[in-house]
N, C-alpha and C positions, 0 to 999 in steps of 0.2 A: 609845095613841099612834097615832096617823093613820098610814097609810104614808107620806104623804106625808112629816111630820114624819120618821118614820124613816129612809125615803130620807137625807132633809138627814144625820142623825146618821152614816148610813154609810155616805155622801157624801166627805166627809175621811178617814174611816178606808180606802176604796177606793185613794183617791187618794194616800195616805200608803204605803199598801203599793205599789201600782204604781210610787209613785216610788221608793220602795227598790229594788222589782224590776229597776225602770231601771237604780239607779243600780249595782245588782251586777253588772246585764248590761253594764251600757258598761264596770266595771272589767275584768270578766274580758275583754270584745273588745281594751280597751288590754293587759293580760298577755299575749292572742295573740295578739296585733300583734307587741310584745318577742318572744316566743318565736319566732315566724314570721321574722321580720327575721333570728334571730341564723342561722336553719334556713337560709333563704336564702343568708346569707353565707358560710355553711362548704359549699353545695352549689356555691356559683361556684368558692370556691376549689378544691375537688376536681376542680370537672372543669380547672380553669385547670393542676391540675399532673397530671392525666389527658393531657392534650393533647385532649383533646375535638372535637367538629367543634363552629365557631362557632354553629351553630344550635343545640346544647344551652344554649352560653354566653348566646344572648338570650332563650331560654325564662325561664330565671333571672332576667335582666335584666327583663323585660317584669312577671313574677311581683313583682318590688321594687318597679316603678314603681305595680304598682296597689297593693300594700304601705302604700305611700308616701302614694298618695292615700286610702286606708281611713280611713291614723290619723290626714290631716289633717281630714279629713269628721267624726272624731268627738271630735275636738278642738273643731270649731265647733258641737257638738250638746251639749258639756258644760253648756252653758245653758239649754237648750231641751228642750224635751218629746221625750224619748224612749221609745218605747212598748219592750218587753223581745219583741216578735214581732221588731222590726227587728232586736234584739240576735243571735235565733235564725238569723236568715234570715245575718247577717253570721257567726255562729260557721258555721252548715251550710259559708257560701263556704268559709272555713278549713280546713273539715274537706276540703270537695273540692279544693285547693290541693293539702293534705299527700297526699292519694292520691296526685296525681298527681306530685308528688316521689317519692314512694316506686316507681311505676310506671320514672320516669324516672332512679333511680338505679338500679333493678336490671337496666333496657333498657341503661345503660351500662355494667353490668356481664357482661350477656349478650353483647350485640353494639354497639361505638359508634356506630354510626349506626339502631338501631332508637328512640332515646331521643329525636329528630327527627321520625320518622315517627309516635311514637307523641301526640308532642303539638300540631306541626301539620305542613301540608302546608311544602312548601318554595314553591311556585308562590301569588304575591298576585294579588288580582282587580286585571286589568289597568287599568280606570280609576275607582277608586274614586270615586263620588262627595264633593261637598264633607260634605255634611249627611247624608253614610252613618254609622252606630254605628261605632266604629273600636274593637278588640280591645286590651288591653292593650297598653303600650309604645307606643303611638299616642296623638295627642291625639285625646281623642273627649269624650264625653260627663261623663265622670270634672273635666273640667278647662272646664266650663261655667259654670253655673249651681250653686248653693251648696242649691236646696230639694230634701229627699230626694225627690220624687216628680218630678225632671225626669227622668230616665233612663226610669222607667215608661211616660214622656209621650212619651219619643222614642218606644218601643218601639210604643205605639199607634196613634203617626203612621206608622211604619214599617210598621205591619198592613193601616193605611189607606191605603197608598201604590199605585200602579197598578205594573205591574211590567214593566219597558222592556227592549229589548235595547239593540243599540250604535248602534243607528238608528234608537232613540226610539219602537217597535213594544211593544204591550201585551202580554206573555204570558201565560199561560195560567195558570191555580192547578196543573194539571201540569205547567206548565215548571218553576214555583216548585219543587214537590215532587221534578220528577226534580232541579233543583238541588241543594235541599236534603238531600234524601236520603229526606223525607219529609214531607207535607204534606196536607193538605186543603183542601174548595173554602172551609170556613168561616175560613180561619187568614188566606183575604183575599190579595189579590194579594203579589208583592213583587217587587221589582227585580231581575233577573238580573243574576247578574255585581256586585250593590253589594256592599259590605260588610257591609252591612244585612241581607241577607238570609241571611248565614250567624249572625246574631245573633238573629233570632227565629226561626229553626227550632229545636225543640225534638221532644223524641219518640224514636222508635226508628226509627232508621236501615235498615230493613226491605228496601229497593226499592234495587239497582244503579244507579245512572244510566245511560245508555245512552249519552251524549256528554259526555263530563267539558270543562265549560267553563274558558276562560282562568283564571277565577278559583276555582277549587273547592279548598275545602280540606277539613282532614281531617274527617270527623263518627267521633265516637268513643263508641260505644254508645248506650245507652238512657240520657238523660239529664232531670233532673226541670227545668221551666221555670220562670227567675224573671221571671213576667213581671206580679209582683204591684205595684201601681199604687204602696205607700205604702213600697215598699222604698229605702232609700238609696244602696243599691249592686245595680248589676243585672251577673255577668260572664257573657260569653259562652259556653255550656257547648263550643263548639268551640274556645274557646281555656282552659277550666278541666281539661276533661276530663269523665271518668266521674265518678258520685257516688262518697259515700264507702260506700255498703253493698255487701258481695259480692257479690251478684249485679249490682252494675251494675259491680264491678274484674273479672268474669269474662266479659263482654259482649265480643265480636266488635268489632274496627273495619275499614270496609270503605273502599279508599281505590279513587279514580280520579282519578289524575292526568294530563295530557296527555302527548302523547309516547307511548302506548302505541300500537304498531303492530299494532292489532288487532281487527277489524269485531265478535266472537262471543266475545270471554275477555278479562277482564280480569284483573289480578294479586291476590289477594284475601291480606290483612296482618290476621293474629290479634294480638291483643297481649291475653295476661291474664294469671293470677297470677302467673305463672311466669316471663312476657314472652319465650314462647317465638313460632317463627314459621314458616311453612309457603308455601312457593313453589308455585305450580302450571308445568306445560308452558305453554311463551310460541309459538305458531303465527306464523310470519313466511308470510304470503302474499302479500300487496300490499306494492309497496317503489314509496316516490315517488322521478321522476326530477324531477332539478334540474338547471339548470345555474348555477354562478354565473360572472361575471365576473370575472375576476382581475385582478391587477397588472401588468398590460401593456401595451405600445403597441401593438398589435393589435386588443385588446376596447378599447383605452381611444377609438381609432380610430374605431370607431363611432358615436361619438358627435358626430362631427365638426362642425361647424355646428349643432349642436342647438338647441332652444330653450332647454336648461338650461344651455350653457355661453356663455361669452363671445364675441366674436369673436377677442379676444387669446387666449383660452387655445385657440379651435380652430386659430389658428396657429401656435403653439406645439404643438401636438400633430399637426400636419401636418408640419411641420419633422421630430418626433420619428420620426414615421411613414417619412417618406423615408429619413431619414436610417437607418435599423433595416434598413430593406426593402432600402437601398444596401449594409450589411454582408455580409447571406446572399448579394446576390447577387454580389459581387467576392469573397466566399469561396467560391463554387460554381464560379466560372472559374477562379481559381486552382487550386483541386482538380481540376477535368476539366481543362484544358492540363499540370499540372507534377507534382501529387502523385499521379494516378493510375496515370501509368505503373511499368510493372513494373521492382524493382531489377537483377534478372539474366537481361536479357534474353539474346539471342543474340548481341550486341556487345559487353555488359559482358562476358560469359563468355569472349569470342575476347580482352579486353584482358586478362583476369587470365592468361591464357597463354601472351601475350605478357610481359608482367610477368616469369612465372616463367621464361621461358628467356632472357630479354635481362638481368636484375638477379637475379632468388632465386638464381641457382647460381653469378653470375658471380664467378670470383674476384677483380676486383676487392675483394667486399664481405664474402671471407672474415674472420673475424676470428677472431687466431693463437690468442686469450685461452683465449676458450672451443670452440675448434674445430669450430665450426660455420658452416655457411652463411648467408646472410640469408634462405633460405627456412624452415630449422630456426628462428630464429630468429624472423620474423615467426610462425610456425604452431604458436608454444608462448612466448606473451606473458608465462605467470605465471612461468615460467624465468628467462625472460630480457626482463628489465626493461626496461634499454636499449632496446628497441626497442617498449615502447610509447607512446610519443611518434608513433608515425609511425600514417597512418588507417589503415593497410593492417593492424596490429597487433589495431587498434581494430576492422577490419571482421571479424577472423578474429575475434576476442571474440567479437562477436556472433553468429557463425553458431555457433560452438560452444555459445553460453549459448541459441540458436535451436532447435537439435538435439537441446537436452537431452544433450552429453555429458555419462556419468557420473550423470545424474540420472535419475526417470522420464519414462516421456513422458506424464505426467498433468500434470509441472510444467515444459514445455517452452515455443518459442514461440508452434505453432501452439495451446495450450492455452490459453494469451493470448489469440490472436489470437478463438479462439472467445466465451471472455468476455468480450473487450471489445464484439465484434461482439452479443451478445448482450445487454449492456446498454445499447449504443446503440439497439438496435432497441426494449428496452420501453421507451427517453426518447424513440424518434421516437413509437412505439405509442401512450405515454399524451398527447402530443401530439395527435394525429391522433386519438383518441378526445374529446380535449376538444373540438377544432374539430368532430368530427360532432355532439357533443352541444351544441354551440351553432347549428349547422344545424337540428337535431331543432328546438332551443327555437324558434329564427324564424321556422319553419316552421308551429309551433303560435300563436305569436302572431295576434290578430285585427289585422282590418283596419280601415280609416275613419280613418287618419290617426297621427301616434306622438304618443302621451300617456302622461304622466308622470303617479303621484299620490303624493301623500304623506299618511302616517299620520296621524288625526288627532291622536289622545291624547300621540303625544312630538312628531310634528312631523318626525324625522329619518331615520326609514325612507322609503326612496325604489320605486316598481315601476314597469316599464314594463310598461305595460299594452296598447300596440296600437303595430304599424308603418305608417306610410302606403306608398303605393308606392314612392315615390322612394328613401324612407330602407330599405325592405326590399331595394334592388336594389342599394343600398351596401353592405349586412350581406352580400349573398352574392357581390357584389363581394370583399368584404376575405374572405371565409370562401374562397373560390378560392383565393386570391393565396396566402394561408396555407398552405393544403394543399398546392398546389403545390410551395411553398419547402421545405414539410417533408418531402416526398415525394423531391425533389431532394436534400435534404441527408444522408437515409437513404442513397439508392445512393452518391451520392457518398463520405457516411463508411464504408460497409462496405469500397469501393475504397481507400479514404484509409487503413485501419487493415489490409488484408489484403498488399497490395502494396509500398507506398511506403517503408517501415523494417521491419528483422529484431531490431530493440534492441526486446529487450522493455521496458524501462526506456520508451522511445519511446513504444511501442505504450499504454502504460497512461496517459501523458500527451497524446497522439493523443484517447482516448476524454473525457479531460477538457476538453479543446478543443473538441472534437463539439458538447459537452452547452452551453459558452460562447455556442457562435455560437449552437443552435438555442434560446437563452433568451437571445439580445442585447435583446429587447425587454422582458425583465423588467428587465436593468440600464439599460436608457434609462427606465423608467417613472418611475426616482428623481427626473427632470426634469420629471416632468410637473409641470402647476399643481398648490398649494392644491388651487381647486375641482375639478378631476377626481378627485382623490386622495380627497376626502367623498365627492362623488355615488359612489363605486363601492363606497366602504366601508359605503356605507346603502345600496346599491342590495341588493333583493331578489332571490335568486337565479328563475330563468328556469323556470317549468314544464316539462316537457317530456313529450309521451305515452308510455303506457308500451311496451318494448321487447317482440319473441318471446320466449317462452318454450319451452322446451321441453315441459314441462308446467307446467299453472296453475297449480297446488300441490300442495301433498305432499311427502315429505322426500328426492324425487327430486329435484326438480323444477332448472332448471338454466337460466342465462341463455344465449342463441342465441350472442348476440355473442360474452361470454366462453369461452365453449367451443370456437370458431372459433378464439378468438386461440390459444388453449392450443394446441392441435390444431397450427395454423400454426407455433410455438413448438419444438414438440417435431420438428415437420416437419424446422425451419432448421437446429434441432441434429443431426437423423439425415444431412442433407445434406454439414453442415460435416463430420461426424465420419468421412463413407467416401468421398467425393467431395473437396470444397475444399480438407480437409486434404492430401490427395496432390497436387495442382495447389498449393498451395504448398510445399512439400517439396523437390519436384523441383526446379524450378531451386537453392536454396537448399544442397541435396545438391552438384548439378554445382560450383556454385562453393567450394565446398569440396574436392571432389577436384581443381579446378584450381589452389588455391592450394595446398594440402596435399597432396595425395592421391601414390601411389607411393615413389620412396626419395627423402628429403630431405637425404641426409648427404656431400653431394659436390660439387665446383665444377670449372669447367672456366674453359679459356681458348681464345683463337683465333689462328692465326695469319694469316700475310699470304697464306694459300691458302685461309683457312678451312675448317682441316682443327683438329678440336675434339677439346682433351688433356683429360680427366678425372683428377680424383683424389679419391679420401676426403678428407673434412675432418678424420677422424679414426681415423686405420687403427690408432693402438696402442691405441684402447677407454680413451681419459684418463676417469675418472670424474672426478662434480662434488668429491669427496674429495678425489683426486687434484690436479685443478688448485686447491682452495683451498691446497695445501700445496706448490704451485709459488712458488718464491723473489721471481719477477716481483709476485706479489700484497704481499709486506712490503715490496719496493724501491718500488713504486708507493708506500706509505703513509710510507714515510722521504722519499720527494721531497713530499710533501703534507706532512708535520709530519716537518721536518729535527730538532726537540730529539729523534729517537726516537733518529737515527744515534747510534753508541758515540763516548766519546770517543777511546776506543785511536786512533794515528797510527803511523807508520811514517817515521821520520824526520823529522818535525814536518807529516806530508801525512797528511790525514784521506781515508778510502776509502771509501764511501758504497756503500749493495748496488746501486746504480743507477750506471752509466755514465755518466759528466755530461763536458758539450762545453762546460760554462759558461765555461772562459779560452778557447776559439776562438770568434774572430771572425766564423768560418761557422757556428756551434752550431746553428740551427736547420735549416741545409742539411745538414748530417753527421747529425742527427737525423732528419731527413726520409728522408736517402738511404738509413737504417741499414734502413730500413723496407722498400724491398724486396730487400734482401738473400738468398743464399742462403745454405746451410749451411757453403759452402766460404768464403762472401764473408762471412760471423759466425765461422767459428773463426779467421781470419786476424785480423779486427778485436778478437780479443781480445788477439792479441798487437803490434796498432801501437797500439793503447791505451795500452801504455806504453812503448812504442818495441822490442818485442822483434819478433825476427823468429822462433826457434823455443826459446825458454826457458819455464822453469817458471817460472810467476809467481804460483802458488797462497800458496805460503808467506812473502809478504810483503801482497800484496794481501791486507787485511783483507774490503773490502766484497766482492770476489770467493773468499774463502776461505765469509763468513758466508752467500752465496747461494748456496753449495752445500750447505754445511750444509742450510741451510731446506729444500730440494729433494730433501734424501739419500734422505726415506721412502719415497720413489717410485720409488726405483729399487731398493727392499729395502736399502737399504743401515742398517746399525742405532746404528753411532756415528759421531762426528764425525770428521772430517779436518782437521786442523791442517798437512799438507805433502804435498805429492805422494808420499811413499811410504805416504802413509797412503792416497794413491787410488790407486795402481796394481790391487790385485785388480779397478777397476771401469773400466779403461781401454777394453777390449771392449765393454759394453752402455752408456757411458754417453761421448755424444760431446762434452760440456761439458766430461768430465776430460781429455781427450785435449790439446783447444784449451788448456785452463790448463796444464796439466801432459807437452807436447810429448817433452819427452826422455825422462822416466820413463818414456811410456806408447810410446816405441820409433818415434815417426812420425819421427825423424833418421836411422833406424837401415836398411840395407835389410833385414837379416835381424832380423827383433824376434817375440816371439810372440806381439801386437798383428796382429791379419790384416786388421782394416779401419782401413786407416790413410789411404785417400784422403780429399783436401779434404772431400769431400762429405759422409764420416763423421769429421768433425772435427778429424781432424790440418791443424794451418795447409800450404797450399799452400808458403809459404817454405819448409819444413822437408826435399824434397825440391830443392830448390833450394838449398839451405845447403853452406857450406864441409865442412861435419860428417860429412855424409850422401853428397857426391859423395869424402873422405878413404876415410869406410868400404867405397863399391864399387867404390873400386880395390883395395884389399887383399881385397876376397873371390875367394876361389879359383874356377877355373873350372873345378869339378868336380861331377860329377851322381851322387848315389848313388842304389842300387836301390831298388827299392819297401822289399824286407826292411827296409833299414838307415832308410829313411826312417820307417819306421811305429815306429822306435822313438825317433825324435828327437820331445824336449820340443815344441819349437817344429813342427813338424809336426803332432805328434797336436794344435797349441793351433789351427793354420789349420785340419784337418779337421775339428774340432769347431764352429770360428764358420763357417767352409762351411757347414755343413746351417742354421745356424741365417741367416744372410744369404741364401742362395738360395730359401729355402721363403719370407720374408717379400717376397722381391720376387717371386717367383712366385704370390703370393696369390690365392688365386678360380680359378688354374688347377694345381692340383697333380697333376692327373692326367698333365703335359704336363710335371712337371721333367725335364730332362734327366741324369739318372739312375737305374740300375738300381734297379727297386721304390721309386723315390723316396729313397734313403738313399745320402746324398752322402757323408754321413761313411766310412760303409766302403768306397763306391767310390774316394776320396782315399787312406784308408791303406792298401787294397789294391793298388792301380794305380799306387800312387807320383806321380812327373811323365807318366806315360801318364795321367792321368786330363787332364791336358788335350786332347789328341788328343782322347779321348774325349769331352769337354763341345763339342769346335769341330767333329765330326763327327756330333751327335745330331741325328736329323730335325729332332726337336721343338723344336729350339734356334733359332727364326727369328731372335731378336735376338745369334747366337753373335758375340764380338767376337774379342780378341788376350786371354787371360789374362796372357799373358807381362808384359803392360804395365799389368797390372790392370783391362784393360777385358770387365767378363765378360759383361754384357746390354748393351751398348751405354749409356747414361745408365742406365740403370736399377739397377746393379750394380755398383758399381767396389771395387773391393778393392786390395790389395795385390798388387804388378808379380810373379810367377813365375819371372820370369827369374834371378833372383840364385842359386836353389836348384834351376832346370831348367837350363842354359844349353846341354846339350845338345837337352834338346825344343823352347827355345825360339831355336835357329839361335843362339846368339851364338860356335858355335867350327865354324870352318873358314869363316872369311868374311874378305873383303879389305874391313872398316872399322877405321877410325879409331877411336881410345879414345872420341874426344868421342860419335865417333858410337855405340859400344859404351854408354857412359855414357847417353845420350838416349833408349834402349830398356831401361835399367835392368840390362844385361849386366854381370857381372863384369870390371872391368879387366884381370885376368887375361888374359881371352881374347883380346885383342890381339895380333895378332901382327904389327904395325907401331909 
């Protein structure tokens, strides 16, 4: 047979086997299609409950889409001649897919964000062309044309393609290559920056780029090219990955993405089996200055009349302008005429001391309650509550909470004062630094006129690109004006927060005020137009040249300006901390020892000579214990809640612990008058209370029995009193029982052993006035016994013993000047007998000596019990030509009469 013939015979037999081979290869591509798919599915879900960064989640995604379009491409070839090389070429794809799963689940096993890097870059070529190859998950070439060799066909036109920048310039087959990563002059131009051209680079990623353009993505090792003509699937080995053989999963990927700040080193990213990773040193030498424009009526000012805005909106933004520029500056007058003056100066200080000697001591403004003065009073606010309602309470607070009493002086006012001052200065600082660096920028701008341009590829980036004159002389117009205000509103506010308020409360709301006014132009920008509000938000920030250094680089190296501010920083702090702080101190000091300062526990009065009576507000040392268990505090809370009063009555009359004038007509004038009262004009009015003149009225008087009670503890006294002979042990020290309890406690009586029975220590004045009392000193004899006989009378030795204790309390503060031997009155009384009179009216030291006889022993200061009933020889009542009455009137013995 011919070959010819032969041919023909195996001819069919060729073609029969090839088509089986076909038809085994498109089954197994449809099984890894299935297989691939379900891989896919369970990789998204992973990372989806991973928490993944979303750029693993579209690697996946991008991966299904070409999935997608594989099994539809070989659905539409289940008819048609399929050769089993395409088969091969589609299982290879597969096999590099699953690498790169494998690479990508253990990248997000290792670290979650290397799983991203390692499959592409994050940065897209900024203007892709229309008829660029487009990568997976993009419509490209995949979703064209239906013959297997159109993809091939782009790839050829894309070899053939000239290769452009972004202004249509041809580069170079070394621009290609540094693009790409690596290239040659034969591989034929190709488009910088297309999409295109990270798709037919192929090869080993060898060469660094030296300038990583807008669009560079990842090239990841040494990858094999499909860039065979009859294949029906061609993917882009920078969006597959590495092959599937070991040595190209252990190949190097070398990334350069933008954004790296660095002329000589780039960041170099290993990814292989392991998907481990290695950082080098990042060298920061060159730092760009920018300025951008912000959100304000300031920058926004600028722009005023422009050719980009309207005429309505630059009137509206002139309006904005005034009106911003009208706030700082009615707040900077306000500040320099009213708030900078100083709080205590040398006038406030002269009033606060007038204050205290015309009102803090005056007795008018004693009160009885709590025995102190209104200066006690004001100058211990947390005490005493009552009085802080008034400013002067208020003003003492603050200097106390100023001074840090009690606290340290790290958390004091001037401690405040420092940090407020402190961060109002770095909100003026970062101010004043923004407006130089918008100087810097204007100044770098070119001239020939102000032109705007905008981006081609979106359209919505805006730069100013040049000032003309007019418009540059505006920009340093407004950039003055600026500085100016802010410059102003510094010294102002350090004045405004050092001087004007001591509330620290104040002072921290002060520095938030500050920060208000000097960003009033941010809260007016909210008004600016629409279109001002875009142009600024696409405007590009402002170049600016670069600043001194201290040195150019190296890990010294240190910016002029920052160093200056630090420097000046630390200066203002050493200043505040040993200068400032004493210059506010002081005054703040002074006005506290004039409202405070020396003894606060006294009041005085004046008379019609203005000659000034002092006394303690509180000379028996009542503690706050003591007066809570004063009987006045439960009768105040029975007149405010009457259901508290007992029922108990006394003849069907209810007796309440409080004194009520409620059935007189005058009640509130008897109430009033009750009030200046004195001791003699209170024991008296307890007995016209209920019409007595000198009776015991304890033992029916319930609310007067239960206010003693209440009051007992105070005077040691330890059980109740139910009747005046249950008071008598305490007739002596306690002048309440005296006034209730008259007869029992001897103030009727002349000879009693009761020794202070004057008005003034509580026996009612009546009582020596009484039918009772003038019976009994006619019947006392007028007889004088010797000292002997005296020192052993009960009632004698009860006078010498309340003597020492009434002479030493009203001699207080001066005992060295009693008028008594060595100060001990008591044994001078029972030794000397009635000679100890003589003796008390003949002591130097006795300026105030009065009559004892009549009970006047210091003149007001001292009154006791009349002498004459039990002296009557010392005190002249025998051998004299008077009258009984008159005998009677100096408290003499009727007896001695001898008319």
């Amino acid at each position: 047979m011919s070959s010819a013939g032969e041919r023909r015979l195996v001819a069919p037999q060729l073609r029969s086997e090839r088509q089986r081979s076909a038809d085994a290869a498109l089954t197994r591509c449809s099984e890894r299609v299935e297989t691939m798919s379900e891989t896919l599915g369970k990789m998204e879900e992973r990372l989806l409950i991973l928490e993944s960064p979303s750029s693993h989640v579209s690697i996946v995604e991008r991966m299904s889409e070409t999935l997608g379009k594989i099994e539809e491409r070989l659905m539409r070839l289940e008819n048609s001649s399929f050769r089993a090389s395409s088969a091969e070429e589609i299982n290879e794809t597969f096999g590099k897919m699953q690498d790169r799963l494998l690479i990508l689940e253990s990248a997000v096993t290792a670290d979650p964000t290397l799983g991203s890097r390692a499959i592409t870059a994050e940065h897209q070529p900024q203007s892709p062309e229309p008829e660029a190859r487009m990568m997976p998950g993009s419509s490209g070439a995949l979703d064209q044309a239906d013959a297997p060799s159109q993809m091939a066909a782009a790839e050829r036109e894309a070899d053939s393609s000239p290769l452009e920048g972004e202004g249509g310039d041809t580069a170079t087959p070394a621009e290609a290559s540094a693009h790409c990563g690596t290239s040659s002059a034969e591989d034929g131009p190709a488009k910088v920056g297309d999409g295109r051209a990270a798709g037919v680079c192929a090869g080993t990623a060898e060469q660094r780029p030296q300038s990583a353009e807008p669009g560079a993505r990842l090239v990841l090792g040494p990858a094999d090219a499909m860039d065979q003509a009859d294949a029906p699937l061609q993917m882009a080995p920078a969006e597959l990955g590495a092959p599937s053989s070991p040595a190209a999963a252990e190949a190097s990927a070398e990334v350069s993405a933008p954004g790296v700040m660095s002329s000589a080193q780039d960041t170099d990213v290993k990814v292989g089996a392991g998907a481990s990773e290695e950082w080098e040193p990042l060298v920061l030498c060159d730092v760009t200055y920018e300025h951008r424009l912000g959100d304000s009526i300031w920058d926004a000012g600028l722009l005023l009349f422009s050719g980009c805005l309207t005429i309505g909106d630059s009137l509206i933004l002139m309006i904005l302008f005034v009106l911003q520029l009208f706030t700082q500056i009615v707040f900077l007058g306000i500040t320099w005429f009213v708030f900078t003056e100083k709080l205590f100066d040398d006038d406030a200080l002269k009033k606060l001391d007038i204050w205290r000697m015309n009102i803090g001591h005056n007795v008018k403004y004693h009160d009885k309650l709590t025995f102190t003065s209104l200066s006690q009073r004001v100058c211990d606010p947390d005490k005493y509550v009552s009085e802080m309602s008034s400013s002067l309470s208020s003003l003492v607070d603050d200097i106390s909470t100023f001074l840090g009493t009690g606290t340290s002086e790290l958390f004091n006012g001037p401690a405040m004062v420092q940090v407020a001052c402190l961060v109002w200065s770095l909100t003026v600082i970062g101010e004043v630094l923004g407006i130089w660096d918008l100087h810097r920028a204007t100044w770098a701008l070119p001239g020939g006129g102000t032109r705007f341009l905008r981006k081609r590829d979106d359209g919505a980036a805006v730069r100013l690109s040049g000032l003309g004159r007019g418009r540059r002389t505006w920009f340093y117009v407004v950039i003055s004006s600026r500085m100016a205000v802010a410059i102003s509103l510094w010294i102002m506010g350090i004045k405004f927060l050092c001087y004007y308020t001591i509330s620290v409360s104040d002072i921290l709301l002060n520095a938030v005020a500050l920060e208000l006014v000097l960003h009033v132009d941010e809260a007016a920008y909210v008004l600016a137009p629409p279109r001002v509000k875009s142009l600024f938000a696409n405007l590009e920030p402002l170049s600016s040249p670069p600043r001194c250094l201290i040195r150019r680089c190296g890990t010294t190296r240190a910016d002029f300006r920052q160093v200056t501010l630090v420097a000046l920083m630390i200066s203002g702090i050493a200043y505040f901390s040993f200068v400032l702080k004493g210059e506010l101190l002081a005054p703040v000091q002074r006005a506290n020892h004039a409202l405070c300062g020396g003894k606060l526990d006294f009041v005085y009065s004046l008379d019609q000579f203005y000659l000034v009576y002092v006394a303690e507000t509180n000379p028996y040392n009542i503690t706050e214990e003591m007066y809570a268990n004063y009987g006045h505090v439960q009768a105040l809370r029975e007149a405010m809640r009457p259901e508290l009063v007992p029922t108990a009555t006394y003849n069907g009359i209810e007796f309440p612990m409080h004194m009520s004038f409620s059935f007189m007509g005058n009640s509130l004038v008897e109430v009033e008058r009750r009030n200046a009262f004195d001791a003699a004009e209170s024991s008296q009015g307890v007995q016209d209370l209920v019409g007595y003149k000198c009776s015991d009225s304890l033992w029916f008087n319930d609310g007067l029995r239960r206010f003693v009670n209440w009051s007992r503890t105070n005077w040691g006294i330890q059980h109740n009193m139910s009747s005046c002979s249950d008071a008598l042990p305490y007739c002596s020290a306690w002048p309440l029982i005296k006034a209730a309890c008259p007869e029992t406690c001897g103030c009727a009586s002349p000879v009693a052993a009761t020794f202070a029975t004057h008005p003034s220590n509580g026996c009612p004045g009546s009582c020596t006035a009484s039918q009772q009392y003038t019976d009994a000193l006619k019947a006392t004899a007028c007889v004088e016994k010797d000292p002997a006989a005296l020192r052993n009378e009960p009632i004698w030795q009860s006078w010498a013993t309340m003597a020492q204790v009434m002479i030493m309390d009203a001699w207080k503060g001066y005992e060295a000047a009693v008028p008594c031997p060595s100060g001990n009155c008591t044994e001078a009384f029972l030794s000397q007998g009635c000679g100890f009179i003589t003796t008390w009216k003949e002591n130097p030291n006795n300026f105030f000596a009065s009559d004892p006889c009549e009970g006047e022993w210091t003149g007001q200061y001292l009154r006791l019990r009349p002498m004459a009933p039990l002296c009557p020889v010392t005190c002249g009542c025998i051998g004299t030509n008077r009258t009984l009455e008159e005998l009677l009137a100096v408290h003499c013995p009727g007896q001695c009469s001898v008319r």
